[in-house]
N, C-alpha and C positions, 0 to 999 in steps of 0.2 A: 686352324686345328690340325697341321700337318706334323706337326713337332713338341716333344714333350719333354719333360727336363730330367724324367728316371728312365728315358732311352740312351742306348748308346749309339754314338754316332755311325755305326753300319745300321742301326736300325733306321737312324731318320735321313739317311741314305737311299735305306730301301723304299721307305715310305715314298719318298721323292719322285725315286726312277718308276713304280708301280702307277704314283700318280698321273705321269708325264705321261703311261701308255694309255689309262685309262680316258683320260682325257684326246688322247689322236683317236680315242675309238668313239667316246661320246655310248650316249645312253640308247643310241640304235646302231647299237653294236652288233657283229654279226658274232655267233656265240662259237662255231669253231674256228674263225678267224683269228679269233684274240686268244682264246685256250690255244688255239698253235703257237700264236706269238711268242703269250706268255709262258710255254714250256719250252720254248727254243732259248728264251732266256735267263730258262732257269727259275724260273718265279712260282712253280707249280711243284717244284721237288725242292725246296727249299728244308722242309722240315724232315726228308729221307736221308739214308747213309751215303756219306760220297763213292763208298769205293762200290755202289749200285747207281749211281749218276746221279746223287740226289745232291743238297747242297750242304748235307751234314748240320744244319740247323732243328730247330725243332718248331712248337707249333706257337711257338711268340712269333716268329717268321713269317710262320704261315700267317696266321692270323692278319700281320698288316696287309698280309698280299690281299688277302679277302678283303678289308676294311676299304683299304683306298679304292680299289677298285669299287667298289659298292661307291665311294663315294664321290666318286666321276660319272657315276652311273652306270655304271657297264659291272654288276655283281655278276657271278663265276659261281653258282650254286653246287656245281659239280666240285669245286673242289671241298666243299664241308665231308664229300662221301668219297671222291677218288683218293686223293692224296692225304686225307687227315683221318677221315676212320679206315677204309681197305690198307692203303700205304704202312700207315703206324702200325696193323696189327700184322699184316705180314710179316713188318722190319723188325719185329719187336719176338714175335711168335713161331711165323714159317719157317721151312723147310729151306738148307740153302740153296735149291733146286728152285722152289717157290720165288725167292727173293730174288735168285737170277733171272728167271721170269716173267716176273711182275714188276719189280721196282722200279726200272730203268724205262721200262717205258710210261710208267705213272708220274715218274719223273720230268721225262719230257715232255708230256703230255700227249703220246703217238696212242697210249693203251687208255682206258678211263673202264672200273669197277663200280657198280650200282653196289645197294648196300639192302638187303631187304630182312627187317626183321617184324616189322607190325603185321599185326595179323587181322581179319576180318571179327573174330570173334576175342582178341585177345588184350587190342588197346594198350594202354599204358600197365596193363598186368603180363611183364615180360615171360613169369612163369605160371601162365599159361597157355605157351606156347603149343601147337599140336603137329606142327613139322616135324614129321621125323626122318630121320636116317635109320637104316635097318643097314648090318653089316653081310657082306655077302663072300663068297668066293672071292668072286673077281673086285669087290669094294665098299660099294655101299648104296643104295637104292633110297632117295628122297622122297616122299610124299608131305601134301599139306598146300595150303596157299599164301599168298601174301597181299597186301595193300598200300596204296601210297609209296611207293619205290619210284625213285626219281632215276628218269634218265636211263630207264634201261632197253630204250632202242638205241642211242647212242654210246652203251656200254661195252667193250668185250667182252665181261662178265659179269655177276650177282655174287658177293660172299651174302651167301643165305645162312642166316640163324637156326640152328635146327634144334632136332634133340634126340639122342640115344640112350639107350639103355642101358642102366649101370648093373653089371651081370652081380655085382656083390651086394647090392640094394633093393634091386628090382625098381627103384625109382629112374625117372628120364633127367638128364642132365646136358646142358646147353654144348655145342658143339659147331664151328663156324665152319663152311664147305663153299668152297671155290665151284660154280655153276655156268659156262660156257653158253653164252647167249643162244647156239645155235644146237644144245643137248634134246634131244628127243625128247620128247615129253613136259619141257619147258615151255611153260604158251605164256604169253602175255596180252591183257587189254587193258586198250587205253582211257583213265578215267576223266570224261571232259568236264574239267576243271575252271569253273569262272574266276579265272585266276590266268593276270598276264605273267607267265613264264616262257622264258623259252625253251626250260625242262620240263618235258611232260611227267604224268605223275601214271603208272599203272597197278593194273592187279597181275598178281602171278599165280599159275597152277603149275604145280610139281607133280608128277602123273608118272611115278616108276620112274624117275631119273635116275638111271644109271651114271653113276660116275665112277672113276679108278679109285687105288687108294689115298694118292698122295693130290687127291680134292682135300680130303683133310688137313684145316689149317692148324696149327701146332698140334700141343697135348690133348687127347681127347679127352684126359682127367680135368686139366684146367680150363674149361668153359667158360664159367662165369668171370675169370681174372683176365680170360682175352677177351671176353665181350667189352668188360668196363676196360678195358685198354682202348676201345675204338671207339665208346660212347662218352669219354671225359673228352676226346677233343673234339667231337661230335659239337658238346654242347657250347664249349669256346670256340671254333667257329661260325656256328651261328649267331651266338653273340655278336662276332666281325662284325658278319653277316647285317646283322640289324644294323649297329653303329655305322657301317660305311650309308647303308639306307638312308638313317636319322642324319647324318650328318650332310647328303647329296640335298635332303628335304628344304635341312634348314637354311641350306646355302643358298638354293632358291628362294627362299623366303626372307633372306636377308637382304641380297642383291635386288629385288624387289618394292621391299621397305625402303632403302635407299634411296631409288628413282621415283618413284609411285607420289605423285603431290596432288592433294584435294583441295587443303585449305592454306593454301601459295605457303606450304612444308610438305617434307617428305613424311609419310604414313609410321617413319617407322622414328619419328621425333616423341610421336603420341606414347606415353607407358604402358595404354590399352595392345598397343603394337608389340612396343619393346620390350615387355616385361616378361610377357609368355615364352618371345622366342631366346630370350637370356635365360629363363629356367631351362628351357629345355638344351639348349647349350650347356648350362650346368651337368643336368643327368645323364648325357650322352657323354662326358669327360667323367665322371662318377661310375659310369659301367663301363669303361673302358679301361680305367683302372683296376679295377674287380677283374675283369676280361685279364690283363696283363699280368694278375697275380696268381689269376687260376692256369695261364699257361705257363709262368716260369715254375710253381711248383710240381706240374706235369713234364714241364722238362727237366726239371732236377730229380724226378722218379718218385716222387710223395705224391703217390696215386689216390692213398683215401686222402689228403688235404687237398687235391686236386678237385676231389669230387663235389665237397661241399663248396667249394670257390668257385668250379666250374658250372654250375646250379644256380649260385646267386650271381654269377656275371652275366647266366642265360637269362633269366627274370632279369635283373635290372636293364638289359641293352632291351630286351621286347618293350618292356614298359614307356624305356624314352626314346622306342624309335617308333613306336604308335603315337605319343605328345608330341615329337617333332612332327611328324608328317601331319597328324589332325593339326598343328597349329599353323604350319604351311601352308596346308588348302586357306584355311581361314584367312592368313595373313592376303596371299589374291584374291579372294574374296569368289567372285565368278574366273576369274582368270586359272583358279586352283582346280579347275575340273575339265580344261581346255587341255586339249593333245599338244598345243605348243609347250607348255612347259611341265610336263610328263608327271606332275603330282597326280593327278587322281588313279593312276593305276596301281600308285603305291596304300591306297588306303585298304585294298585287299592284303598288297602285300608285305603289308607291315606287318597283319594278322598273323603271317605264317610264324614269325619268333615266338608267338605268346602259348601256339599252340605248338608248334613239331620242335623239335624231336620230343618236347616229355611238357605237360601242359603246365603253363602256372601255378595251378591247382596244384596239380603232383610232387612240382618245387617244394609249394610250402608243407604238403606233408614231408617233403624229406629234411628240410631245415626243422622244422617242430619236433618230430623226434629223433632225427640224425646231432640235430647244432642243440638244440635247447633240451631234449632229454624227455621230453611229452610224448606222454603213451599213444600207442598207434591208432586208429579208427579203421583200419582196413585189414 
């Protein structure tokens, strides 16, 4: 499953050399061991500008760097948020001050951005958000909380999602602010999570965060068009995300079947075997293509075709990388929940695709009346 016949040979290149690291690191990997590695060689900035260190590719790039690695075992959850949502919206948004100071090291992976936009009371309903920005003299002062933000003790910052006031409307309008881990009034706790990661997940409280002005990342008019600029690739690389998962599962479970002999044959001769993990090979090659169609039209700048493709590649890769992994356990039977061969901690964490960034559920209301034209229920 390393090579596809509508890549181009720098992709199944990349594929290769991502594989060959993931694999020296194996699936107990040390997590800034290998995020160093892999930004020393360029595999963490592969989707950023070059002339900010990045590799001037976009997020079909990225994507495989996620995928393979997930499916060596060793997935990089930080880059769905450092380099594919923070990175994109800077390069895409910021200020060339901003992009001098962020990029290059998102790039190499010396700097890493948390990304906090859900909220305790606000869920999957992004507007209603209650973070706000208030404009000041000296900039602008944050208040509000957040939930589920990955990674932000090991982050140098948070783009927080906020919202200010539109002085012509009187309505609040979406606005993203660069937030420095170590800003006064910025607290975090950590939420313990039964959940093997090696990124922690916390809550945030904003308590009069002062910030300058140029925290502001691009137009403070254009909110919503730089928010979905970070949450369309948001949701193709968790896609990866899943597939490299689905694809590390099935590979044990294949390697398995092979060897494994009860009745003087290998388990995986039986069609009761072979059949489930040939579907699920199927649908992880089926969301993967979805996956590669919602990134090439993100990186040719067809942001609403991006969005609906980027949606259904997030739903399909959750779906078949929870089948892979439930049929993986199954396939060892007892052997499927042993620390030797590292499936059972992925049956939690297969969950994470189906629910974050935006729930199944939420999917098919946006497919129903986004794709099909069916009136809304929310």
């Amino acid at each position: 499953m390393t090579g596809s016949v509508v890549e181009s040979a720098e992709h199944t290149a990349l594929r290769a050399a991502v594989s060959a690291l993931g694999q020296r690191h194996g699936r107990d990997f040390d997590r800034a061991t290998l995020w160093a590695e892999a930004g020393k060689l360029g595999y963490l900035g592969v989707n950023l500008p070059e002339e900010y260190g990045g590799g001037g590719g976009g997020i079909a790039e990225l994507s495989i760097v996620l995928e393979e690695a997930g499916a060596a075992g060793a997935p990089l959850l930080m880059m769905i948020v450092s380099p594919a949502i923070c990175g994109t919206v800077i390069a895409r948004f910021g200020t060339e001050e901003q992009k001098r100071e962020w990029l290059p090291g998102l790039a190499d992976g010396s700097r890493t951005m948390a990304f906090g936009i859900t909220e305790p009371d606000a869920g999957s309903n992004s507007h209603r958000i209650t973070t706000t920005a208030t404009r000041t003299e000296q900039g602008w002062v944050l208040n509000g909380r957040k939930v589920f933000v990955s990674g932000v003790d090991i982050a140098d910052a948070t783009l927080i999602v906020s919202r200010t006031s539109d002085a012509r409307t009187g309505t609040l309008k979406p606005c993203l602010f660069v937030v420095p881990r170590d800003a006064p009034g910025f607290g975090r706790r950590h939420i313990d999570m039964e959940l093997d990661a090696q990124e922690k997940q916390f809550e945030l409280t904003l308590d009069d965060v002062h910030l300058p002005p140029e925290a502001l990342v691009g137009d403070e008019d254009a909110g919503l068009l730089q928010l979905f600029a970070g949450l369309n690739p948001e949701r193709v690389m968790t896609a990866a995300f899943a597939i490299g998962m689905g694809r590390y599962a099935l590979d044990q479970a294949v390697r398995y079947a092979k060897e494994r002999q009860v009745w003087k044959t290998p388990i995986g001769a039986h069609q009761a075997i072979a059949h489930p993990l040939a579907q699920a090979h199927i649908e992880l090659e089926l969301a993967r293509l979805m996956m590669q169609k919602a990134a090439h039209l993100y990186d040719a700048g067809d942001d609403v075709g991006a969005g609906e493709a980027a949606n259904m590649a997030k739903y399909a890769a959750g779906e078949a990388c929870v089948k892979a992994v439930d049929q993986a356990v199954h396939t060892l039977g007892g052997n499927g929940l042993t620390r030797e061969f590292g499936l059972a901690r992925l049956i939690a964490a297969s969950r994470v695709a189906r629910i974050a960034p935006v729930s199944r559920e939420m999917i098919l209301n946006y497919v129903s009346h986004q794709s099909l034209g069916l009136p809304k229920s929310y």
